[in-house]
Structure formats: C-alpha cells, structure tokens
C-alpha positions in Angstrom: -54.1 33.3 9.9 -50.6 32.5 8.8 -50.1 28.8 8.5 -48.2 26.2 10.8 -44.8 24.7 8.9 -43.8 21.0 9.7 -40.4 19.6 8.9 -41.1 15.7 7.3 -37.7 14.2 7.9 -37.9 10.5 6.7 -34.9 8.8 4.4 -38.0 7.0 3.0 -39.5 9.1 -0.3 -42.6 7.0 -0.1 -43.3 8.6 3.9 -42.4 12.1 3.4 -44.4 12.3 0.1 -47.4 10.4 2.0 -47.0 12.8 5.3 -46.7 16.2 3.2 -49.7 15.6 0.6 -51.8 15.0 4.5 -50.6 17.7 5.9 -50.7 20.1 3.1 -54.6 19.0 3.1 -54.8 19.5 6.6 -53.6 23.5 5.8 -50.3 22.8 6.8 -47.3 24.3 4.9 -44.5 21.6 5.0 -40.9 20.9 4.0 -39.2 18.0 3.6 -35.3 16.5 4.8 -34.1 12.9 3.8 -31.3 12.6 6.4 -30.5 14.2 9.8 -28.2 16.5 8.8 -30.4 18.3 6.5 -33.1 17.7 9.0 -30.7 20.0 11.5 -29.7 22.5 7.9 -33.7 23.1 7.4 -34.3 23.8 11.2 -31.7 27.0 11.0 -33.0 27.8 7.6 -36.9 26.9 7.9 -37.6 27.4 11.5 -40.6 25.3 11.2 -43.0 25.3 14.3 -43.8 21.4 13.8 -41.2 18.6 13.5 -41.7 15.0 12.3 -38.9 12.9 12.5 -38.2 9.1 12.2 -35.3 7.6 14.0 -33.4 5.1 11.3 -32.1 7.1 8.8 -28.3 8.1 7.2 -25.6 10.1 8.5 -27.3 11.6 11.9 -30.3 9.3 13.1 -33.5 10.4 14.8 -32.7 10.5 18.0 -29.5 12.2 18.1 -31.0 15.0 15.7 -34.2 15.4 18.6 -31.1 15.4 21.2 -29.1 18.5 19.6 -32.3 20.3 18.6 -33.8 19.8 22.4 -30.2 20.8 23.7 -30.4 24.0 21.6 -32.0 26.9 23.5 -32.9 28.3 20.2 -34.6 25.1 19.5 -35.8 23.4 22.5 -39.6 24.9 22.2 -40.7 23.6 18.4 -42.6 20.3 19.3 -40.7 17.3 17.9 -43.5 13.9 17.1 -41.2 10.9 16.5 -42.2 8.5 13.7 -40.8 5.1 14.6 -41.5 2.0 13.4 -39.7 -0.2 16.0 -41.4 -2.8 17.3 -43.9 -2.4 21.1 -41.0 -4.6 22.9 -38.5 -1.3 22.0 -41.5 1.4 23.0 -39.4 1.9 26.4 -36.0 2.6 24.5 -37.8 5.1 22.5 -39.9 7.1 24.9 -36.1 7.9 26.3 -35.3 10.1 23.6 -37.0 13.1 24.9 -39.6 14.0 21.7 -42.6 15.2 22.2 -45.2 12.9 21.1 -44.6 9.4 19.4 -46.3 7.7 16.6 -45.8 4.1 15.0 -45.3 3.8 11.6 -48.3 1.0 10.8 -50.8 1.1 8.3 -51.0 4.6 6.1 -54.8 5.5 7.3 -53.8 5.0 10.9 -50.7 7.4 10.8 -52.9 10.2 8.8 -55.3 10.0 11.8 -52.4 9.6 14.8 -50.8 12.4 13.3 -53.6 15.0 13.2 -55.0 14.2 16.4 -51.3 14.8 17.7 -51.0 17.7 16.1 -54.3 19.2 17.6 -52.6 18.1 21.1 -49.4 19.9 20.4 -51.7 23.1 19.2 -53.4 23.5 22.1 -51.8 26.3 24.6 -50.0 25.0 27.1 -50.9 25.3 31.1 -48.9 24.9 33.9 -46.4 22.1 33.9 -47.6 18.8 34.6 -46.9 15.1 34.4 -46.1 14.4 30.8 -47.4 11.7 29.2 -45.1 9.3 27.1 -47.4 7.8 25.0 -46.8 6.0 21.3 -49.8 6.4 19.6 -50.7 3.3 17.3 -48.3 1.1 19.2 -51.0 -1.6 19.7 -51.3 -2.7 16.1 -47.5 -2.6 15.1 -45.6 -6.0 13.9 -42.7 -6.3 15.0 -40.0 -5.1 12.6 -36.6 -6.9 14.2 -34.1 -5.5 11.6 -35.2 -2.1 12.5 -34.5 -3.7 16.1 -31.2 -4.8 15.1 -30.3 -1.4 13.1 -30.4 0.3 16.6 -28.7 -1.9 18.4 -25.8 -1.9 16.4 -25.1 1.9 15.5 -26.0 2.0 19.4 -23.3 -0.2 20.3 -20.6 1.2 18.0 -21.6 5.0 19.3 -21.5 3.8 22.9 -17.6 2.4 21.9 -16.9 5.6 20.5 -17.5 7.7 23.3 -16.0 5.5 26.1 -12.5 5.8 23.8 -9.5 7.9 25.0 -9.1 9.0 21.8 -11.0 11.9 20.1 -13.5 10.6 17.1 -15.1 12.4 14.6 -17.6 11.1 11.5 -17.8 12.8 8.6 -20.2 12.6 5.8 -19.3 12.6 1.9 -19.8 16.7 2.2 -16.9 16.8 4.7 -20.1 18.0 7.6 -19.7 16.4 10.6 -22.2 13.9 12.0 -20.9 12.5 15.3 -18.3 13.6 17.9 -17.3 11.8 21.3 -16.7 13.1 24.3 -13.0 12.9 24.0 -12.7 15.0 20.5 -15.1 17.7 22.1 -12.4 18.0 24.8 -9.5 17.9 22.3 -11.2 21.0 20.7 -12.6 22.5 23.7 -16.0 22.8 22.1 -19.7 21.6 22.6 -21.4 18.3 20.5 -24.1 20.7 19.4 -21.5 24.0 18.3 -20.0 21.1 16.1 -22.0 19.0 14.7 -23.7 20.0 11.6 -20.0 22.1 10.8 -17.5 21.0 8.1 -14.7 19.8 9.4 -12.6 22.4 7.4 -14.5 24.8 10.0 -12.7 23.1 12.8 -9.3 22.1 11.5 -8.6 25.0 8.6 -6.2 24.0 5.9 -3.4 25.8 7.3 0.6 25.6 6.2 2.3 22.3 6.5 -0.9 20.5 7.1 -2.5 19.6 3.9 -5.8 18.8 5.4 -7.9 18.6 2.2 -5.2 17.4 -0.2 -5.5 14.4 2.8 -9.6 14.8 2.6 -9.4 14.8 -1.3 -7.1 11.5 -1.0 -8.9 9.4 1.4 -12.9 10.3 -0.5 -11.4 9.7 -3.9 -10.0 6.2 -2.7 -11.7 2.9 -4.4 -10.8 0.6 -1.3 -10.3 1.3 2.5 -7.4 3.7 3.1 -5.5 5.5 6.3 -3.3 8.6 6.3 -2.0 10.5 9.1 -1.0 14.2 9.6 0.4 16.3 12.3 -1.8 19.4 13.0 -1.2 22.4 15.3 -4.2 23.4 17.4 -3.6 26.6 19.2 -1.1 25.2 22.1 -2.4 21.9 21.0 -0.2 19.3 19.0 -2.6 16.5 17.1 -1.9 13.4 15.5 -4.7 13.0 12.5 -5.5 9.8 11.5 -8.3 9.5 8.5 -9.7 6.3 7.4 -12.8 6.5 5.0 -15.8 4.4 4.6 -17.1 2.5 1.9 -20.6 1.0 2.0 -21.9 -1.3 -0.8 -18.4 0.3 -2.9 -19.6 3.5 -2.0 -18.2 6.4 -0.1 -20.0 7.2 2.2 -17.5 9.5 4.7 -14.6 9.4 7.1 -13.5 8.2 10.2 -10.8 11.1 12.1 -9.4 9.3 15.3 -7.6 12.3 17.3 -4.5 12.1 19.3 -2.9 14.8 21.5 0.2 14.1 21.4 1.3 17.8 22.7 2.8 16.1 26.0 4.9 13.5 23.7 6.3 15.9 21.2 7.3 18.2 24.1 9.3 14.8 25.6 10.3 14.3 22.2 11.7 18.2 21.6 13.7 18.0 24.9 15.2 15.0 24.2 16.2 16.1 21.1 17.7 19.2 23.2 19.0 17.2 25.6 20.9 14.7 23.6 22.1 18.0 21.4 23.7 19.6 24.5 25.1 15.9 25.1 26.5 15.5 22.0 28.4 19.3 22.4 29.6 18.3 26.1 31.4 15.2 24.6 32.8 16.6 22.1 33.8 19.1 24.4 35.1 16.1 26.6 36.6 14.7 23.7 38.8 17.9 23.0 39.7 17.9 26.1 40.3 14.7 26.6 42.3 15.0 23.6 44.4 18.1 24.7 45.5 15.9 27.6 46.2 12.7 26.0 48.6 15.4 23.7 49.8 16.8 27.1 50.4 13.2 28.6 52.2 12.4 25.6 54.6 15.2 25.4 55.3 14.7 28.8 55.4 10.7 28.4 57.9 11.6 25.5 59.9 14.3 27.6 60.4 11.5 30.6 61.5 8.9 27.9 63.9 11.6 26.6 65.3 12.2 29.6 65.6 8.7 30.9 67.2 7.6 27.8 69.8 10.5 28.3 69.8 9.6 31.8 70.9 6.2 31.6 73.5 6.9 28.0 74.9 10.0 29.9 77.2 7.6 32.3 78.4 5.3 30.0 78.9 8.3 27.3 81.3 10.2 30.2 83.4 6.7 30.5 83.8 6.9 26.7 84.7 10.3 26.7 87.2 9.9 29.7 88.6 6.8 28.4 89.5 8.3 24.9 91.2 11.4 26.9 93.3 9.0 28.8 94.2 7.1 25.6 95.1 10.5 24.2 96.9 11.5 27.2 99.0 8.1 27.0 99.9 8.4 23.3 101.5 11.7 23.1 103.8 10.5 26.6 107.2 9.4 26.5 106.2 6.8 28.8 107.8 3.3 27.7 106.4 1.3 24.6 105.6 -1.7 26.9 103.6 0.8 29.3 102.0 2.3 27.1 100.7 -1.1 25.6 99.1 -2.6 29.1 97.6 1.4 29.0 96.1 0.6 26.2 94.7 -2.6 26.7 93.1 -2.2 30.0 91.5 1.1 28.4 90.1 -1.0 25.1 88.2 -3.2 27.7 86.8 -0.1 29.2 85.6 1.2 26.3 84.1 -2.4 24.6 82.1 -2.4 28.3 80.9 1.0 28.0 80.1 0.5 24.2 78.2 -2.9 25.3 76.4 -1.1 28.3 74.8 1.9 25.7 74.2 -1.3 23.0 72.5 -3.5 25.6 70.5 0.2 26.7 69.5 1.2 22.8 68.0 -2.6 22.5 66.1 -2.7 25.3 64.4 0.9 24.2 64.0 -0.3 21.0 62.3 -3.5 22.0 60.3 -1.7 24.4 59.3 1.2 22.0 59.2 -0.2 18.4 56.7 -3.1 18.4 56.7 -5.5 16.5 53.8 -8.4 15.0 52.7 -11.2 17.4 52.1 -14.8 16.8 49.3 -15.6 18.5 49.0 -19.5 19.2 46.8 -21.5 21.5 48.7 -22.2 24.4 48.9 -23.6 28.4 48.8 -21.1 30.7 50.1 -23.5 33.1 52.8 -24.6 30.9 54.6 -21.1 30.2 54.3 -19.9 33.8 55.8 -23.2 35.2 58.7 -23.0 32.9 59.6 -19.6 33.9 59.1 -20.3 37.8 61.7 -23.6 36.9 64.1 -20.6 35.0 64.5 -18.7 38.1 64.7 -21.9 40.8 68.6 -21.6 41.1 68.8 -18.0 41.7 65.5 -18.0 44.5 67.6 -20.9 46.2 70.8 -19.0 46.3 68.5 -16.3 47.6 67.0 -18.8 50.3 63.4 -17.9 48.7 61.1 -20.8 48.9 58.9 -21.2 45.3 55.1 -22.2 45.8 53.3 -22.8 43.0 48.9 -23.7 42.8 48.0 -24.5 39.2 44.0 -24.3 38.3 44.3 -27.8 36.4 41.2 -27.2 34.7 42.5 -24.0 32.6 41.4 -24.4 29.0 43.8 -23.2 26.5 44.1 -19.6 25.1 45.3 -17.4 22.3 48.6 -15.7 23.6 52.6 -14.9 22.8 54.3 -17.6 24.3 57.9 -15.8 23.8 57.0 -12.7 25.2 54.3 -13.9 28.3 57.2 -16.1 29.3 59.4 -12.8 29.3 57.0 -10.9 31.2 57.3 -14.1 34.3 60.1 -13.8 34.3 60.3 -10.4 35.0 57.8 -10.3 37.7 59.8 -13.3 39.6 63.0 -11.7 39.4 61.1 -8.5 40.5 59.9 -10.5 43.8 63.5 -12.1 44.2 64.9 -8.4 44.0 62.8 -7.7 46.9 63.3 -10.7 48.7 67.8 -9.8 49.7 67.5 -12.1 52.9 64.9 -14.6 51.6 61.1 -15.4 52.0 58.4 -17.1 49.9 57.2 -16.4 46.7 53.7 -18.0 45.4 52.2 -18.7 42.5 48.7 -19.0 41.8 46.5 -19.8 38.5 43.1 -20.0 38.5 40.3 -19.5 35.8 36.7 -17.9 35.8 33.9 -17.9 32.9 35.3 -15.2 31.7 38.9 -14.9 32.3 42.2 -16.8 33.7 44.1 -15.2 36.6 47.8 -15.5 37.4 49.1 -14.1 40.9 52.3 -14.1 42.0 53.0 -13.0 45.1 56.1 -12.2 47.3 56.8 -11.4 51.5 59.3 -9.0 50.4 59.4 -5.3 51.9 56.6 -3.6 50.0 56.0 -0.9 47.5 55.6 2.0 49.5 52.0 3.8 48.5 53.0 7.2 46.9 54.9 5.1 44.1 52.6 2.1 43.3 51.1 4.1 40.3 54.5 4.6 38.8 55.8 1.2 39.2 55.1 0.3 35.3 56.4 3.6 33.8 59.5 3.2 31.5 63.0 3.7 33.7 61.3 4.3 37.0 63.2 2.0 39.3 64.3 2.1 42.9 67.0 0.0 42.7 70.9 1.0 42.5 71.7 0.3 38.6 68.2 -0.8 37.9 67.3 0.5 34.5 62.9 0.6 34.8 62.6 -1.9 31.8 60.8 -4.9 33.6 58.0 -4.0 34.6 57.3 -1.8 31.9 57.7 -4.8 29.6 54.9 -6.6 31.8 52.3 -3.6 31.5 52.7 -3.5 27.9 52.7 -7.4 27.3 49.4 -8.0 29.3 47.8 -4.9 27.9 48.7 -6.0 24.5 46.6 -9.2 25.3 43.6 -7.6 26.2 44.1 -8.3 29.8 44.9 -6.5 33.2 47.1 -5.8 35.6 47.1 -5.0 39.2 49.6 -4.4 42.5 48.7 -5.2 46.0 51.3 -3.7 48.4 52.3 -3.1 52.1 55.5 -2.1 53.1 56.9 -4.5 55.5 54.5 -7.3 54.5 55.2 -8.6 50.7 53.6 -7.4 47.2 51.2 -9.5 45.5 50.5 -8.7 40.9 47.5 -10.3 39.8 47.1 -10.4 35.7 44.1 -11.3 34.5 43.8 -12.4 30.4 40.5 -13.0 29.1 39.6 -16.2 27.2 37.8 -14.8 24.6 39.9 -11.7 23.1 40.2 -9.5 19.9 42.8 -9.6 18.1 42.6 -6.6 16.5 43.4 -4.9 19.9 46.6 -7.1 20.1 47.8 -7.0 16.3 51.3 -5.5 17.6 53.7 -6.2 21.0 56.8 -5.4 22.1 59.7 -8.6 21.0 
C-alpha cells in the first residue's frame, strides 16, 4: 500500500524534526516547510494527503495559509490538524479558523500520541455529514504562553487595519512573493486573495516601459534604513500611484510594504485641465490679437479724428491769413493814396497778429494735451485745491446769477496728486457747468472720502447732456458749443486718469449734469509717471 505524505510546517527546526522522525516511524512519508509561503509552494508541488501546520510563524501565518488552502477547490479535501500552542483562554479564537482537528503544543510524548490518534480519526472513511466536533486535543494540560497570546493579537490588529483601508495594500516577502492582500488592492487588480497570494509581485505589476518597477524593488530591498519611493503605473484602463516602503526587522530586510492608489479619476481631472487651460490660453491669445487689432483700429481712427480736428479748427484761421495777405497784395500794387494805403495796412496787420495768435493759442493747447510731460507728485488738500478754483470762478458765476454751493468732507486725509494740473482740471469742469448755466442756476460742490478713495462732485441745474452724446463728451475737439474748441474736458479725462482715478457723468436734459471723480488714496505711481502740463 502506497504510503500517506504529511506536510510539517513549523518555523520551529526543533518541531518539524521532532514531528517527521514520529511520523516517519509511524510509516508516514513526510515533508517539511518553515514558513507559510513555502507551506502553500509544497502543497502545489507535494500534494500531500495530511497537513500539520502551526499558526505563529513568518511571512503567511497558520491560519491564513488553512484559509487559502480551504478556499482552494483543489485544496479544500487534504485534512489540515493545527498545531498551536496558544494558551486554553484563546481555544475559541482558534477553533474559528476552520482546520480540521487541533492539537496543543505541550509536552513532546503527549503531541506524539495526540497526533497519531488524530491521524487514525482523519483515516477513517468518512459517512454522511454530521455535527463536527471542534475539539483541541491536549488543551487541558497547556500553560499559558501570553506572548504567543500577544503575537496574535498584534499581527491581528494590524491585518484587520489593513483591510478596512481605502487604499490597496500589498506585503511582500524578501523574494518579491506576495504574502498579504486587502480587500481594496484585490479590487484595484480585479483579482481573488487566493489567485494572488503566493505570486511575485512582478506577476502582477510587470516591469513595463516608463515604470521601473524592479530598479524601484532593487532600491527599496537594498536599502540599510527605512525608505519610500513612489511610481506611476498603467494598469489596463487603470492609472496607479505606487508607493513602496520596506521593512527592516532587527536591521534586517525582511520585505515591502506597496500602498495602492487609483488615481485614474484624478489624472483624467488633471489631463482636462491641462486641455482646458491649453484651449484657454489659445482663446486669449486669440482675444489678445484681436483685442489688439482693435486698439490698432481705435487708434488710427483716434489719430484720423485728431487729424481732422486739428485741421478743422487751423483751417479758419489759415483762410483769414490767406485772405488777409491777398488784400494786402491787392492794396500794394493800387494807386490808391499813401495815407490810405497805410490805415489799409494797419487794420490788416491786426488781422493777421489775431489769426497768427488764434493758430498759436490752438498748436499749444494740442501740444499740452498730446505731448505729456513729468508730474510732481506732492501730498496735498483735496479740499484746498478745489476751494481755490471754486473762489477763481466766483466773479464770472455771479455775473452769470449762478449761486456756488460748496460741502467739504473735513475729515479728508491728504493725498499724492498734481496740484497745477487738478486745479486746471476744476476749473474746467466749473466753467463747463457755468457754460451751461446762460440764465443762471446753482452749481454744487461736494467732497467726501471712503476707505478706499476720496470723491469730488460737482454738479450743475443746467440743461443736460443729451444721452446719444454723453460717451463723447471727453474726446479731443468734440464740443457743442459755437467756437468751443473740445479741449476741457478732454484735459479732465486725461488728468484724473493719469491719477489713477475715475470719472463719471450723470445727465438729464432739462434737469442739470452732475461729474463725480473719484482718486484713490493709495495709488501707483508708476501708472501716473507722465500728464499732460
């Protein structure tokens, strides 16, 4: 008769030697494993028909190693007698782990005689299913061993943390073969804890292009102290963060620690934002031409208007000139009398010194307006400057029969500003409401200051801008006004702009016109390192 095998797994030399020299008397044929992933190597390789196992022991212990083999249809029937040596408090905890018989590691002669009576048990052909009887034979006579206790407890209680994590985890031994897997890593990988365990982890993640998994492997063993690295690994559709930390025992390596991340979602999130922003980035540039394109086509046209306002407004004084010389010419080649011809003369000279002034006084207030020049910023009274320009203009608003009205914020601190040319620019807003004021009214000025800027309004009952031309108010020689030249206000635009401020109109026709300016407190100079003088 062909004889039984039993697989001795024990990490203890002293039980396994002990057990097989028994067995091998008892006409047993035997071989041995000293951890439990050998234990599961010998079971492919040996198919024994008897296995003895105890529970403490490296890499995969006891129980786990009965779990996968009783999980394994190929495996399930080979009888599986648990040698533990826990003490009779932990009998419960170790009945649970679904062997088939149990023996307590005790004293040599009893475990000889517990094991061959179990083994004549197991022998014995099996009837029809009944009540099975969880029994730990020699259980009586154990002492209690509490860091054998303790030695469950603990790689319990890390396992059970494992497996409750969001994260995949995987253990590896020094060979690179895996030893545990939680529930979250099996997922990952979309396989089963007994198709990987046992498996080198080169099986499951293959050293494939771009991810330098056993240059990372080679790294992390041949490390002295504790190190981490992290790759990025493809996984069919799968994206996966990689992060290896190995572990030393007693300055020993004993294997590694791979914590899995899918990170497919936040790559994807990642990708089109990248996308995203790209396309961004192309429509503003896009904006950006275009946006240039029309600040060319404004300027032309700004530059065509100015042309043709400035020829405008020399073209009439020009023709005077030009007429005036004709007449002189006519005059001199007469035969008219001396005396004549002198009071000619004269009254034509005073023509032409007017029309010389009028294109002088024309040319310098373009060149003011157009050719900036460095300000001198200094701190200054709001209050101050627009009081002395509302005091400028108090004989002309009384010949006008317009009353003045001024509310001063005294509590205005003082600010960086041109004093020359903010006066200027009152100035020209008050002469502005007087303009519109012909048969009197009531002009008002206001000052008043928030945290973050002061406001000046100055306001008028005059007869309104009408809508359609409120938004060309500030453009250079638009005026509605016989002889106006469209100077003032442009001088104001460019004056409160040049200070970092604002300026804006509030108009009915019929009802009056109200400008509010506001000027920060806290400006940059740099924005204001040029204005018009």
């Amino acid at each position: 008769m062909k004889k039984k095998k039993v697989l001795i797994v024990d990490n203890s030399r002293l039980y396994v030697e002990f057990l097989s020299e028994t067995l091998i008397k008892a006409n047993y044929d035997i071989c041995q494993a000293y951890n439990g992933m050998e234990a599961l190597e010998k079971v492919v390789a040996e198919r024994p028909d008897y296995i003895i196992l105890d529970i403490i022991m490296p890499k995969i212990e006891g129980g786990r190693v009965c779990r996968y083999l009783k999980s394994n249809p190929d495996f399930r029937d080979i009888p599986i007698i648990i040698l533990t040596g826990v003490a009779a408090e932990s009998a419960a905890k170790v009945k649970g782990l679904g062997a088939d018989a149990y023996i307590a590691k005790g004293a040599m002669d009893e475990i000889e005689v517990n094991l061959l009576n179990t083994l004549k048990i197991l022998e014995r052909p099996r009837k029809a299913p009944e009540a099975k009887k969880e029994l730990i034979y020699g259980i009586e006579g154990v002492i209690p061993r509490d860091l054998v206790g303790e030695l469950l407890l603990n790689k319990k209680h890390y396992e059970t943390i494992f497996e409750n994590m969001g994260e995949g985890v995987i253990e590896i031994d020094s060979d690179r073969k895996i030893i545990f897997v939680n529930p979250a890593a099996l997922d990952i990988i979309n396989q089963s804890e007994i198709e990987v365990i046992g498996k080198m982890i080169t099986d499951i993640f293959d050293d494939r292009k771009g991810s330098d998994l056993k240059n990372i492997l080679k790294k992390v063993s041949g490390a002295r102290g504790l190190v981490n690295e992290r790759i990025t690994y493809q996984y069919g559709e799968k994206i996966l963060q990689l992060n290896f930390s190995n572990i030393i025992e007693e300055g020993e390596f004993k294997g590694v620690f791979i914590i899995i991340q899918d990170i497919t979602e936040k790559e994807r999130l990642a990708r089109d934002l990248k996308k995203y922003a790209q396309e961004l980035e192309h429509k503003i540039i896009e904006i950006d031409r275009t946006q240039m394109e029309l600040i060319k086509s404004e300027k032309l046209a700004a530059t065509s208007k100015l042309v043709a306002g400035v020829a405008h407004e020399i073209k009439n004084p020009l023709n005077s000139i030009s007429l005036t010389a004709a007449n002189l010419e006519h005059i001199t080649n007469s035969s008219k009398p001396l005396p004549e011809i002198k009071r000619f003369y004269q009254e034509h000279i005073e023509l032409l010194k007017s029309d010389i002034e009028r294109v002088k006084d024309l040319v310098e207030n373009f060149m003011r307006f157009t050719r900036p020049s460095a300000i001198h910023l200094k701190l200054k009274d709001i209050n101050e400057i627009v009081d002395s320009a509302l005091k400028s203009i108090a004989p002309q608003a009384k010949q006008n029969k317009v009353r003045l009205i001024s509310r001063y914020d005294k509590g205005l601190p003082k600010i960086m500003v041109e004093e020359d040319e903010l006066y200027r620019c009152f100035i020209n807003l008050f002469l502005n409401s007087l303009e519109a004021m012909e048969k009197g009214g009531k002009l008002t000025l206001e000052t008043r200051g928030s945290t973050k800027e002061i406001a000046i309004t100055v306001s008028d009952t005059g007869g309104g801008i009408p809508r359609e031309i409120q938004d060309k108010i500030f453009d250079i020689f638009f005026s509605t006004k016989d002889g106006g030249k469209g100077l003032g206000l442009s001088q104001v635009y460019r004056t409160v702009e040049a200070l970092g401020g604002e300026i804006s109109v509030h108009s009915k026709v019929g009802k009056g016109t109200k400008f509010t300016i506001a000027i920060p407190k806290r400006r940059n100079r740099e924005k204001a390192q040029h204005i018009s003088s």
